[in-house]
Structures are given as C-alpha cells and as structure tokens.
N, C-alpha and C positions, 0 to 999 in steps of 0.2 A: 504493500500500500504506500510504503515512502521509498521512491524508487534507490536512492543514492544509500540510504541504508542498506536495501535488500542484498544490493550489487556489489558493497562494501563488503557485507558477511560473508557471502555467497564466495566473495574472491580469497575470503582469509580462512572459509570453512575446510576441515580435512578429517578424516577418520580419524586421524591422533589425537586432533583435537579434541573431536566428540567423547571419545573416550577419557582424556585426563580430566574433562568437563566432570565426568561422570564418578570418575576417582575422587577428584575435588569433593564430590557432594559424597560419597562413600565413606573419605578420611574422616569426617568431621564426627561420627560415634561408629566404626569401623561396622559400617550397614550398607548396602546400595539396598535404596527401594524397590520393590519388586514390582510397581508400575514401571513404564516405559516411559523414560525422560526425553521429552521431545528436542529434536538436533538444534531448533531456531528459536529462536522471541519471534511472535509476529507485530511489525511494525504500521502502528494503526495513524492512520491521515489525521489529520486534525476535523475533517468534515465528517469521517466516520467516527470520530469521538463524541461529535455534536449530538450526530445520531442517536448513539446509546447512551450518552446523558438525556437525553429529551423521553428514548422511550423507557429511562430508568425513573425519571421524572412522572410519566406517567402509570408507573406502575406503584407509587410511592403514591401517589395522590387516590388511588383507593383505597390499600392501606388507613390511610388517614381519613377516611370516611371518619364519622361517628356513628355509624351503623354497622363499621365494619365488622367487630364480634359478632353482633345478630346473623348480618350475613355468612358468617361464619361456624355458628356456634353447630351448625349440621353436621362439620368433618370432625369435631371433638365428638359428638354423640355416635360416629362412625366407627370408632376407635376408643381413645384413653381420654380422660380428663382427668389433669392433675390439679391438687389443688396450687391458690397461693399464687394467680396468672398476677404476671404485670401489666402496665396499661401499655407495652407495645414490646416486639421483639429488640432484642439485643443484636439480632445479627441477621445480613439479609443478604440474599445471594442472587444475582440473575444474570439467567443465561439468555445471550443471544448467540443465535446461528446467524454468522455470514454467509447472506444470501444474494440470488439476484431476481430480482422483478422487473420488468419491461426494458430490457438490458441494464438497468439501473444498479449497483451494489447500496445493499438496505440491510440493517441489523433486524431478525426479528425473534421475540421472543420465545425463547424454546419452553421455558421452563424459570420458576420462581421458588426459592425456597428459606424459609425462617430458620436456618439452621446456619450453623458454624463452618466453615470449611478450612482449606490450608492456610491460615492467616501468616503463621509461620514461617511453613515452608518456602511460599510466596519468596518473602523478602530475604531471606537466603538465598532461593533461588538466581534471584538477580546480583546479589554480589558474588555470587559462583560464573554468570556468564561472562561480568565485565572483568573478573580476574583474568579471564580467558579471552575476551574480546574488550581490550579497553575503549575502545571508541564509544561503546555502548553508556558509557556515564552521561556523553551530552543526552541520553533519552531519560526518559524514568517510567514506572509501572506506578506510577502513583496520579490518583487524577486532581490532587492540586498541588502537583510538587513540591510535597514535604518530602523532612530527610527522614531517611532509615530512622532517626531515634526517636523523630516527633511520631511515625508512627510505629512503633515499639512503646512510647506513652499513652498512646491514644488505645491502644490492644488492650493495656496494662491496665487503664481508665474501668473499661469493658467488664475487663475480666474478675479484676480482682477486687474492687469499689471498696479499694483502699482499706480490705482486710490482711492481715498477714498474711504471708505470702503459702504458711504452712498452714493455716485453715481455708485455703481457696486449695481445689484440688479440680484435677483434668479427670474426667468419669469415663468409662467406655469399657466394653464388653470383653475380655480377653486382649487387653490393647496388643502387649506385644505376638498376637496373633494377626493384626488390621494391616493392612494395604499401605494404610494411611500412617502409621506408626511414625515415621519417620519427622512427621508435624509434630507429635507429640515430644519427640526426643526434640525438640527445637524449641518446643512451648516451655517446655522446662527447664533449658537452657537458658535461653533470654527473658524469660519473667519470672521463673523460679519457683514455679509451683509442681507440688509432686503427682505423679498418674497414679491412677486407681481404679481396679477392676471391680465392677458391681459388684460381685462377689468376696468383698473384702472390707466393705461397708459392714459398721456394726450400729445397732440398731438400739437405743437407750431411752426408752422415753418417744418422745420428740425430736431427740437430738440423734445425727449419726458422727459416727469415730470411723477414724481408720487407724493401723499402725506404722507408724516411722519406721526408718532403718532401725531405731535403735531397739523398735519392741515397742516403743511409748503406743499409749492411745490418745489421739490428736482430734481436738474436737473438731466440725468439719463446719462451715459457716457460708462458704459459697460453692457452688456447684457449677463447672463449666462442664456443659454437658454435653457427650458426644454421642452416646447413645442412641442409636435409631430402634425407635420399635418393631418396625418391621423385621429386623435382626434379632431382637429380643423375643417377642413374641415364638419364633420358633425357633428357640434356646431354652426346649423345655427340660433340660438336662441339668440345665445351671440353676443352684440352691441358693438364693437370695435370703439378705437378713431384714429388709425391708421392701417394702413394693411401695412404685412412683404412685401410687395416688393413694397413700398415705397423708395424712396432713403434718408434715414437719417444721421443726424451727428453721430453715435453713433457707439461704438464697439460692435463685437461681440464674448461672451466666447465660440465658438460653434456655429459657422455660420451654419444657417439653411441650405445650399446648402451642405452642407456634409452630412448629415441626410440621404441623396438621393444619392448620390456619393459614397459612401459607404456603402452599405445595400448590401439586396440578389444579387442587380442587377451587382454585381461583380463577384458572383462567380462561373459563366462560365468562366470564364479569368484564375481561380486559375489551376494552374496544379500539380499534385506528390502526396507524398505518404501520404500526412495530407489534402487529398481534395478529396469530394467527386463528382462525375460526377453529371452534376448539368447542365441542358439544359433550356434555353428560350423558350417559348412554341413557339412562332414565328419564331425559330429555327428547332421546330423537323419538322423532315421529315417524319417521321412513327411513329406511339403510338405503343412501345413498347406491346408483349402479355403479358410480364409479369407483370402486372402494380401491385401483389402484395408486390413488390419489389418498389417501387415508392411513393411519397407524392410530392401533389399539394400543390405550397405553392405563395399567392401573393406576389410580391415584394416588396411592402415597408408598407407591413402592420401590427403593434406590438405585441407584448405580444402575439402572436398566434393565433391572428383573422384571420380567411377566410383558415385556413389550411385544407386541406381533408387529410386524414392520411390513408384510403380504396380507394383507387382512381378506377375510373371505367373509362371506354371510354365515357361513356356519358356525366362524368364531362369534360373532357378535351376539349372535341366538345361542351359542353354547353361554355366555356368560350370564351366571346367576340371579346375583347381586350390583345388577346395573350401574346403581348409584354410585358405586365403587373405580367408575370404568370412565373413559371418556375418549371419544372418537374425533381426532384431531386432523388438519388437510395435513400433508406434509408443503415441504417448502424448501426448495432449488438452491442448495448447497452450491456458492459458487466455489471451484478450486481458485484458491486467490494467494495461496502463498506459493513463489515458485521457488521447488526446491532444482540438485542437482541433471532431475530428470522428470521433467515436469510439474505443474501445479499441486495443492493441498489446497482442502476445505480445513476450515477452523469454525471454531468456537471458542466465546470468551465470557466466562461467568464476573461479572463487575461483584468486588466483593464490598459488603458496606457494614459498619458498624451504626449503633442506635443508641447515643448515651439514655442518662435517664431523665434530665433533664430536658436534654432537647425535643423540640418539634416534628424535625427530621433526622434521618438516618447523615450519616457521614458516607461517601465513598473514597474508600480507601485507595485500595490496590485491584488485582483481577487473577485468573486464572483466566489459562486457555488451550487450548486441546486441538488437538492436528489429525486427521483422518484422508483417509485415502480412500476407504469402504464406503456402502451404501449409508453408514448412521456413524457416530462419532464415536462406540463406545469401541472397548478393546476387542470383544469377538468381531469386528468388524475389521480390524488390523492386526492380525497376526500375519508374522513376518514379512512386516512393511516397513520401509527406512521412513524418515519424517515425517513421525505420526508420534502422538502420545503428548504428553501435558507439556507446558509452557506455561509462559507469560507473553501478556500483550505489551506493548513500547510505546511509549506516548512521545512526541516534540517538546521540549521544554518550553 
C-alpha cells in the first residue's frame, strides 16, 4: 500500500533474515511460537487508515448506544452471565478484511470482539522487525504515535487499575498449553503480573487466592481474563474451585459478559459502507439461491471453529439452534501485499483499549494476518511462505 516501503523491504528481504527475525522472537524466553510469524509488516496508506478509523468509529458509536445492553442482553441469556458487568468493555478488537469493491480497495468488517488479544506481543513484535529492518522506525503500528512506553502505560492503566502488581493476575485455561502463550510470557515480563491457570484459583468466601512461587497464598483483586468459554465449556475434564458466575469480591480486566456482547452477535445491527450484510439465521426468511456467495459462521465460537465456508441448504436446515448461527455475504479478499512471488490478502484487527473513565475506547496498536487460501485462518495456509500474523505500518 506504501509503494517505497514495500520495495524497500522486499529489496533487503532474505530467508536469513526471516529466520534470525524468528530466532530474535525465540531468544527472548527460549520459545518460538507455534503460530506462523508472518515474513512482512503490511504497510497501510494513510487513506486506508482513514478508512478503518471511520468504520472503527462506527462501530464504536453503537456500542455506545444506551440501549446497547438491552440490545444485547439476548447473547448473555444464550450463554453465561456473570455477575459484577461494568458499564462498558475494557478491550475491543476489530477486524477488517482488505477488500475490493467496484475496483475500489475498502476495509470491511469481518468481525468485532470485546475481548483481549496480543496486546503484548504486538509491541514486541515490532521492535523485533526494526532490529532486523531498521528503516522500519520512521513507520509505527501505533495509530496516534505514541512511544512503546506511553503504550506499555496505557496497557498497565487497563490492566492493572493501579492494584499490585501481585494481586492482578493473567487467567487462562492450561496457558502454557495456548497458541497464544507467548503474549503471556510478554505480559509478565513488561507489566509484571503472574499467569494462572483456572484451575489453580482457590476459592475462600468471596475472595479467590492463588499461590506464589514461594507457596504463599496471594489474594487475587483483578482479573485479566483470557479465558474463552467456548474453550471452557468443553473442558469438562478440568476441576475448578470456583465457577464464573459466582458473585465475587474481585475485578474484572475484561468482564467475561462482553466476550458475548460483542462478538458476531452484533453484526446484524452494523449498517454502511464498512459492513457486510450479515443475517441471524432465526432471522432469515428464505435461504438465499445463491449460497455460493455466503458463509455459515457460529456466533461466538473462536479462532474459526464451526465455520462452513461452501454453505449448502442442507447445512442451514441441519442447524438447530438458529439463533446461535448467522449467514453472512462473503467479501472479495483483495491480494494486496506483494510478496517474492506474487500478491497476499491481509487482515488487520485494530486493537483498542477502554479506560474507565473515558467515553470512548482508545486505539492502540493492531494485529494482522496474511493468507494466500480461500479464508485467513491457518487451515487455509498450510505450507505457504507469507502468510501468518503481523503487524500493520502506519506513516508517521
């Protein structure tokens, strides 16, 4: 998208490189992630940033409804409701697909979610590329060009709301089992709070503990919560000392009620020119004939599980629990990053925090993701060179 960039990289890119790139992020707790780290940054125009601040802007202003929980309160009844909700999420993720419409390049939205993602990782990320590519400093992944430290404060704000840093704790399911592990070995390096497996939570009253290195039992006071239910749910294996809809003393960095208040199940609400038509399946009225044009996708289920991407009538009629489902157009994946041997489709999830103060969300940083397949997720690029997560590059 910024041509003198691309052409820059492109000229200084080499497999060596890619690979000490990859070392670099390995050395730092002697891990490589077991996702695929994408070879590029993709370098975004200033008029497609405009884009997806505008239709981040509009996706922010229903949120901010005052009816929004009503209209919402349906996906919590669908699911969990925990107690102890705030009056707005802590953390807000949206993804657009770069797309093209009437030869036009247009962001549009794939997907919205009230949840936490690699806030971490993120901004490591990018001091690992410009180690390796220094030029890369005049850009930044930040969309008001703060420094690395003001947003490392602003995480810190989020996270920890100015409790010790040993009673804020990172929650998740078997972490050093997750994908994603390697945020957390980052979260806990740069803000200094300890991880903790649900299963390790103790259960007193009101109050939950966890224990230290040393044995101690640490009262627990904030809750940065990574947890996805749909994970949980069928982890009927795992002996828990407390259950989320409990009513506890304790905060939450990322109430689990937003998880669900903010997923797919909003975006039949979105309307305009960064939204795609997007129906409740307990909504439609008639299946579409052209379902080749269409993907079945559950509402609040992650990383891309239970999607049909070939939808047939039979799928639509085999499914149960309609309300759960929704039958989305799809939407023309431009390839727009050009690697060694032709083009790549991207996506870029704009990442935003939500103090508690404020009105609105902050945007941060971003995450973004490189495919070569029909869809963006990983079964879709196995053994394919530049494809897999990144960062977006902004102009300073």
């Amino acid at each position: 998208m910024i041509d003198k960039y691309r052409q820059l990289f492109n000229s200084q890119f080499t497999d060596k490189k890619y690979q000490e790139l990859k070392d670099d992020i390995a050395s730092d707790f002697d891990y490589a992630p077991t996702f695929r780290i994408g070879e590029t940054p993709f370098f975004i125009s200033n008029e497609l940033k405009a884009q997806m601040l505008e239709g981040c802007s509009d996706v922010v202003k229903l949120i901010q409804q005052k009816d929004f929980k009503k209209l919402t309160d349906k996906s919590l009844e669908l699911n969990h409701n925990v107690p102890n909700e705030d009056e707005h999420t802590k953390f807000l993720a949206i993804d657009f697909g770069i797309c093209e419409e009437d030869g036009i390049v247009v962001p549009k939205l794939i997907e919205v979610q009230g949840f936490p993602s690699l806030y971490n990782y993120q901004i490591n990320l990018y001091e690992k590329f410009k180690n390796h590519f220094p030029f890369l400093k005049d850009l930044t992944p930040f969309f008001d060009d703060i420094t690395p430290q003001e947003y490392l404060e602003t995480l810190e704000e989020v996270i920890c709301n100015n409790h010790p840093k040993e009673n804020v704790i990172l929650l998740e399911i078997e972490p050093e089992k997750q994908n994603t592990k390697i945020d957390f070995y980052y979260c806990r390096r740069d803000l200094g709070i300890p991880i903790v497996c649900v299963t390790e939570l103790i259960k007193k009253g009101k109050q939950l503990f966890y224990k230290n290195e040393k044995g101690d039992e640490i009262l627990v006071k904030r809750i940065y919560n990574r947890v996805i239910f749909d994970e949980l749910d069928l982890r009927t294996d795992l002996k828990l000392n407390f259950h989320f809809s409990d009513d506890l003393d304790v905060e939450w960095a990322g109430h689990p009620n937003w998880f669900f208040r903010i997923s797919k199940f909003i975006l039949p609400f979105l309307k305009g020119k960064y939204f795609i038509e997007t129906t409740l399946l307990s909504d439609l009225t008639k299946i579409p004939e052209d379902l080749e044009n269409y993907v079945l996708k559950p509402l609040f289920s992650f990383s891309g599980s239970g999607v049909i991407f070939h939808v047939k009538k039979e799928d639509i009629e085999a499914v149960v629990e309609k309300e759960l489902y929704i039958l989305q157009k799809k939407v023309n994946y431009i390839p727009i990053v050009q690697s060694p041997d032709g083009k790549v489709k991207c996506e870029v999830r704009v990442l935003c925090v939500w103090k508690k103060e404020d009105a609105a969300p902050t945007l941060l940083c971003n995450l973004a993701r490189l495919s070569r397949g029909e869809m963006i997720g990983v079964k879709f690029n196995k053994d394919k060179d530049w494809v897999g997560g990144t960062l977006a590059l902004f102009e300073r």
